[in-house]
N, C-alpha and C positions, 0 to 999 in steps of 0.2 A: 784243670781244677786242682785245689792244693789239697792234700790230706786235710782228713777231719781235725786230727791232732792239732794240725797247725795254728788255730785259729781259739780263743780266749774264748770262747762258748765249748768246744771239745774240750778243753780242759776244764773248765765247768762241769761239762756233761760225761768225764768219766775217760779221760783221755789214754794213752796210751799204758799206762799199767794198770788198768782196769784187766782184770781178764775172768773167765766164768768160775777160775778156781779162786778166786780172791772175793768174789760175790758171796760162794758158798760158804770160805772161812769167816765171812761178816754176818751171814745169815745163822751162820753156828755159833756167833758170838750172843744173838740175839733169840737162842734157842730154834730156830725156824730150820725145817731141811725142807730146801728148793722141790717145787716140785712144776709141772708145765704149768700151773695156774701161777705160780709165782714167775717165772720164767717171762709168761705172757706179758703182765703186770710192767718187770723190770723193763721187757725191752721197749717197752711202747713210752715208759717214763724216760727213756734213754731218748727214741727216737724226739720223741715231743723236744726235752730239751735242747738235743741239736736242730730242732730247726725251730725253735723259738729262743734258745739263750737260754733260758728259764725251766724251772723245773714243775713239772705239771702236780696239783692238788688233784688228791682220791676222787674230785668231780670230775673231772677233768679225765683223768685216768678210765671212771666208769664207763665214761659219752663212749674215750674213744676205743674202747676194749669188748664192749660191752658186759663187763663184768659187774654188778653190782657193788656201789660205793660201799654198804657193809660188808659185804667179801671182801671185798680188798683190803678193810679195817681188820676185818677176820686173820687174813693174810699175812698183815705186816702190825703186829700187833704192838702197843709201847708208842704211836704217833705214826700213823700209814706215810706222813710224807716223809718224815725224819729218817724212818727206817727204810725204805725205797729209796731216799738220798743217797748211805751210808752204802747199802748191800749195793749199791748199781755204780758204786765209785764216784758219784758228783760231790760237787764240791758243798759245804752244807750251806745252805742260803738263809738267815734272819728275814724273818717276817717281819718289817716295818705295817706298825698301824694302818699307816695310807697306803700300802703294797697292792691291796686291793683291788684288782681291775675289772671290767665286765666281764672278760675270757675266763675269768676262773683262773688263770696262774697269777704267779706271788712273784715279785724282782728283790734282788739284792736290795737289802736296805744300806742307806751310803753309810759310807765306813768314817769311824769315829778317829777324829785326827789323834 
């Protein structure tokens, strides 16, 4: 099996210079200090996007954490997905209109020539 890294979804999702001291310096950007609730939070946003490409919405995040979608708004205050983006190292994803799918996650919206 090839490393996570290797593959255009790991680096999407926070690839090799991602590390937990680099989470915390993004979270101290955004006033926040880490704490296991947050922790919970980022890794499951991490996990989800490697194994769907995509970066899961605070629904999403709720189902699969079971943490409350206003907690985790609580949490990551300033736009839950932006800032769970940013602090977790993924790459930041534009929300297209039609990005919308049943699952609750958002895809890249196509890049403008």
């Amino acid at each position: 099996m090839s490393s996570p890294s290797a593959s255009p979804g790991a680096r999407r999702c926070g690839g090799p210079d991602w590390t937990p001291d680099s989470a915390a310096a993004a979270a101290r950007r955004h006033g926040i200090h880490l704490t296991p609730a947050h922790w919970q939070i980022l890794g499951c946003a991490r996990e989800e996007c490697l194994r769907t490409r995509h970066l899961p919405d605070a629904s999403v995040l709720a189902r699969r954490t079971g943490v409350a979608r206003a907690e985790i708004e609580a949490l990551f205050p300033g736009g839950a997905r932006r800032v769970i983006a940013e602090i977790a190292g993924m790459r930041p994803l534009r929300r297209a209109p039609d990005a919308r799918r049943r699952d609750g996650m958002f895809h890249e919206a196509p890049k403008e020539p």
